[in-house]
PLY file of the C-alpha trace (Angstrom):
ply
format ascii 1.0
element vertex 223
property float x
property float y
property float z
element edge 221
property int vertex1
property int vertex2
end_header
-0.73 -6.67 18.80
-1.31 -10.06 16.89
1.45 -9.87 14.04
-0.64 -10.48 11.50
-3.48 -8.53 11.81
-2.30 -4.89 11.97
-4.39 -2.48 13.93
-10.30 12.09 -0.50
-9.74 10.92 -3.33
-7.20 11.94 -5.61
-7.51 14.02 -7.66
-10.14 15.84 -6.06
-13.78 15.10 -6.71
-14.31 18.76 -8.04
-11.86 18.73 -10.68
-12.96 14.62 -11.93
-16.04 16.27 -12.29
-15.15 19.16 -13.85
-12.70 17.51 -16.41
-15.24 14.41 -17.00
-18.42 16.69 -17.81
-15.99 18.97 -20.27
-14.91 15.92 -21.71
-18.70 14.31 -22.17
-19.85 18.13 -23.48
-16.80 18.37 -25.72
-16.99 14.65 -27.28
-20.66 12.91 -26.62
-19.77 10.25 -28.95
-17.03 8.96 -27.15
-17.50 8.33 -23.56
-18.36 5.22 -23.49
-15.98 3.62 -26.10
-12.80 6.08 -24.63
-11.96 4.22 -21.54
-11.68 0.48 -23.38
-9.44 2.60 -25.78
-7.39 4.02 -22.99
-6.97 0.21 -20.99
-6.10 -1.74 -24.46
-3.08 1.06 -24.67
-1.88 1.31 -21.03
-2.10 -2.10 -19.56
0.68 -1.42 -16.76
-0.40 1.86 -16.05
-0.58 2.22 -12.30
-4.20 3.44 -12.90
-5.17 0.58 -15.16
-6.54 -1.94 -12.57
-6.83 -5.64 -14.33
-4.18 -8.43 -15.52
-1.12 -8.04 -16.11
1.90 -9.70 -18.12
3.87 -12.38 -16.18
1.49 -13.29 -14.11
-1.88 -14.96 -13.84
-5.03 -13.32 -14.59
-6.39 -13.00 -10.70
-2.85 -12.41 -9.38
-2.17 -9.73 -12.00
-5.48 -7.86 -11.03
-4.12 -7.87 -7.52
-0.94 -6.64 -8.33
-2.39 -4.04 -10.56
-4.76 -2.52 -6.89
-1.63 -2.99 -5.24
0.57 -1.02 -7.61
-2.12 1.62 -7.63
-2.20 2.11 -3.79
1.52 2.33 -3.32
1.64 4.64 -6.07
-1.17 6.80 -3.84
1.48 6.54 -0.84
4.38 7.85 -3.11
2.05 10.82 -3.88
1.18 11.89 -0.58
4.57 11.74 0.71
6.65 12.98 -2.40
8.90 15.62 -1.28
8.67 15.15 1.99
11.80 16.28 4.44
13.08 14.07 7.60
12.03 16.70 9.96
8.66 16.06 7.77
8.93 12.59 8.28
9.82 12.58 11.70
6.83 14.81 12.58
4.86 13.72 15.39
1.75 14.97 15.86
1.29 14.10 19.99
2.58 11.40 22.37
0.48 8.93 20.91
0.29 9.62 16.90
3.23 7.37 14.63
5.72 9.59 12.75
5.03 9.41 8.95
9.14 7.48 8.51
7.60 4.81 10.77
4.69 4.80 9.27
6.48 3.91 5.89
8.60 1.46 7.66
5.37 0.09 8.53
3.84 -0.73 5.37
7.06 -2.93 4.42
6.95 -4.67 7.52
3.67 -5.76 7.54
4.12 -6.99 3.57
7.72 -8.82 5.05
5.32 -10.71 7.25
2.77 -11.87 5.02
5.54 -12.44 2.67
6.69 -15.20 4.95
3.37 -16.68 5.86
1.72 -16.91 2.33
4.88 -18.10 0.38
6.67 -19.99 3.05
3.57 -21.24 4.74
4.75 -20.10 8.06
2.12 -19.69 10.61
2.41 -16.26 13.13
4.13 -18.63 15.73
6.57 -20.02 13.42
8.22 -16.59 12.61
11.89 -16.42 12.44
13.28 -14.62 15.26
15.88 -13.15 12.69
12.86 -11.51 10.97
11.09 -10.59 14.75
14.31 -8.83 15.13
14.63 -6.33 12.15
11.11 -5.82 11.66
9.25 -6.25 14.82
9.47 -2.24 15.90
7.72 -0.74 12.79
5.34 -4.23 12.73
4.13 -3.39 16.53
4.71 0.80 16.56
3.97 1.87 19.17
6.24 4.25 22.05
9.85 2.08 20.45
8.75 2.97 17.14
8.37 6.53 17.84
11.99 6.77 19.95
13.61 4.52 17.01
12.69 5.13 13.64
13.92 8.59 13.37
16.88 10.96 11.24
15.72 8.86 8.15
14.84 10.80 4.59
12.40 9.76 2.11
14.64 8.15 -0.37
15.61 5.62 2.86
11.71 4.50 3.34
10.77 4.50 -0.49
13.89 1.79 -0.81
13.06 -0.75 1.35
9.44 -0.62 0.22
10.19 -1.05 -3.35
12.61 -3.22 -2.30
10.00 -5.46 -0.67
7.62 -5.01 -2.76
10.03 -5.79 -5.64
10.42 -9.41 -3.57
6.56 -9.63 -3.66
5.87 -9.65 -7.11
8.94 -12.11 -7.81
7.20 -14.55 -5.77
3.85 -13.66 -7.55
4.98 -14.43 -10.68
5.82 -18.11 -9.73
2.42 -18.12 -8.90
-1.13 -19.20 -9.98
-5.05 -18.73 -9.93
-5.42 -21.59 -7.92
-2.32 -20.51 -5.37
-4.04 -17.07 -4.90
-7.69 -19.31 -4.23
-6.36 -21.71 -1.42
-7.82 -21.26 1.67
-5.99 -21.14 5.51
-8.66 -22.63 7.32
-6.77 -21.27 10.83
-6.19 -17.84 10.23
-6.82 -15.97 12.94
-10.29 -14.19 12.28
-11.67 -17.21 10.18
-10.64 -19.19 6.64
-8.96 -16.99 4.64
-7.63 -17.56 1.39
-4.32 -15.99 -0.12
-6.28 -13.12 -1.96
-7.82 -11.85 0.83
-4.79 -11.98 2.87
-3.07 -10.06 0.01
-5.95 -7.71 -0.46
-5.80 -7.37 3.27
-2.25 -5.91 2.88
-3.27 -3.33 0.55
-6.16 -2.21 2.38
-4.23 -1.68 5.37
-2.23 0.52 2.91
-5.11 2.59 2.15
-6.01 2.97 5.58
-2.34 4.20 6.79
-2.41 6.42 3.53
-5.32 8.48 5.31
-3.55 8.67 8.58
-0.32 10.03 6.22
-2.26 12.44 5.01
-3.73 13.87 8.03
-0.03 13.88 9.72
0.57 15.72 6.21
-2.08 18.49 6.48
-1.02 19.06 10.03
2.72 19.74 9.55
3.87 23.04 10.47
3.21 25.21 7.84
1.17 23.11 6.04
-1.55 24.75 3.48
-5.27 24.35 4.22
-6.79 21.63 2.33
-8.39 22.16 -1.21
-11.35 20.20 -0.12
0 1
1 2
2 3
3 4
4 5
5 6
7 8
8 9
9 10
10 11
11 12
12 13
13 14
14 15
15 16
16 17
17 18
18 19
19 20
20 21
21 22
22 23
23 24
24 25
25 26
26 27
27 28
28 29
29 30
30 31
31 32
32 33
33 34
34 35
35 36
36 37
37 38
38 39
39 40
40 41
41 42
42 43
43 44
44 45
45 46
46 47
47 48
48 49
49 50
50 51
51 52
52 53
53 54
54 55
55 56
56 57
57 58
58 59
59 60
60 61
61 62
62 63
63 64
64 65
65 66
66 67
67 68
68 69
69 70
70 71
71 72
72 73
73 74
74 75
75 76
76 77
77 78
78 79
79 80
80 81
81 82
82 83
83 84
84 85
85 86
86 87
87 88
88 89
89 90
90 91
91 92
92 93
93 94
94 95
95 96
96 97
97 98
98 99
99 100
100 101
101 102
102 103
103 104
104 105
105 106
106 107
107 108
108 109
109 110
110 111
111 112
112 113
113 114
114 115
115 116
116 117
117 118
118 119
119 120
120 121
121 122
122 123
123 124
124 125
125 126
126 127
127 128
128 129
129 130
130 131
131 132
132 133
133 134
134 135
135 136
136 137
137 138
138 139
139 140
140 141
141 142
142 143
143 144
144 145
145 146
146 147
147 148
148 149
149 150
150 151
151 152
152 153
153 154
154 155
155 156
156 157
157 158
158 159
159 160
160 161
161 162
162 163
163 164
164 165
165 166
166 167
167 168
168 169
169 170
170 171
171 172
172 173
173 174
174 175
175 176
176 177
177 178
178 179
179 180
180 181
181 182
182 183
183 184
184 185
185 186
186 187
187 188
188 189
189 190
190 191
191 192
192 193
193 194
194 195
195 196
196 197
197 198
198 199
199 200
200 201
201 202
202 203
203 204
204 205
205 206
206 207
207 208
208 209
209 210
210 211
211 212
212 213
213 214
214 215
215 216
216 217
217 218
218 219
219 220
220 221
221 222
């Protein structure tokens, strides 16, 4: 696996519109001046998407759809058990603990490359070491990520992510615009690589949530 490129809405769609129709019924006047009302009084709302304080105004919009996605992971795995965690599904499906693990991994790595301007061949075999099982997954990763509960996972990635934004902040416009011409499928600025990371976020989310729906005992889904 090349390091750095990593291999239903909520809430459901019936009851948005259900609640958004009552609303437009109940108050016609309103919807179209209630949302601008809503984002000048909630700015770091994990749901506001859009600059933010401390950091630049491109930067801060990409924090703000990364703070929303992780906050989509910490919903679908919220009281979730380690035998819960440590589900596996069949011999080649990724527990949901490694899965986790995972996520911070992958950030750790572009963490290194986009603020230290290390290249995927110049990685420190110090960070190889601790984080190259739940970076590759894989048969290890399903042997040695394991016996963990949630509290474990949810630390190191708001640990990590915590070491993300305190390099963001030191940060500019014109950082987030500069362009790798030799990443590895094509030139590729910092915002894409960034964006990358949370995409890959949403796309592990949806694998979470299918392990979810198929744990034993698990009720059917709504939709």
């Amino acid at each position: 696996m090349t390091p750095f490129i990593p291999c239903d809405c909520w809430p459901s769609r019936r009851a948005f519109l259900k609640a958004a129709t009552a609303f437009a019924v109940a108050f016609p006047g309103l919807t179209a001046s209630t949302p601008t009302a809503l984002a000048d009084e909630s700015k770091e709302s994990d749901t506001i998407v859009g600059p933010r304080k401390g950091y630049s105004p491109q930067i801060g919009t990409l924090v703000s759809q990364m703070a929303f996605m992780r906050w989509q992971v910490y919903d679908s795995t919220k009281g979730m058990t380690p035998k819960d965690l440590d589900f596996l599904l069949d011999d080649k499906a990724n527990r949901i603990g490694a899965l986790l693990l995972h996520l911070a991994a992958v950030e750790k790595f572009y963490q290194v490359n986009t603020f230290q301007g290390l290249s995927p061949d110049k990685i420190p075999d110090s960070l190889k070491e601790k984080w190259g099982m739940p970076m590759e997954l894989g048969e290890p990763a399903r042997k040695g990520i394991t016996g963990n509960n949630l509290d474990y996972y949810v630390n190191i990635l708001k640990e990590t992510r915590e070491e993300t934004l305190a390099e963001l902040r030191k940060r500019d416009d014109a950082w987030l615009a500069a362009v790798d011409p030799k990443w590895g499928w094509g030139p590729t600025n910092n915002y894409c690589k960034w964006f990358h990371v949370t995409e890959h976020e949403a796309n592990h989310n949806g694998q979470i949530k299918l392990l979810k729906a198929r744990l034993p005992g698990a009720k059917p889904a709504s939709e």
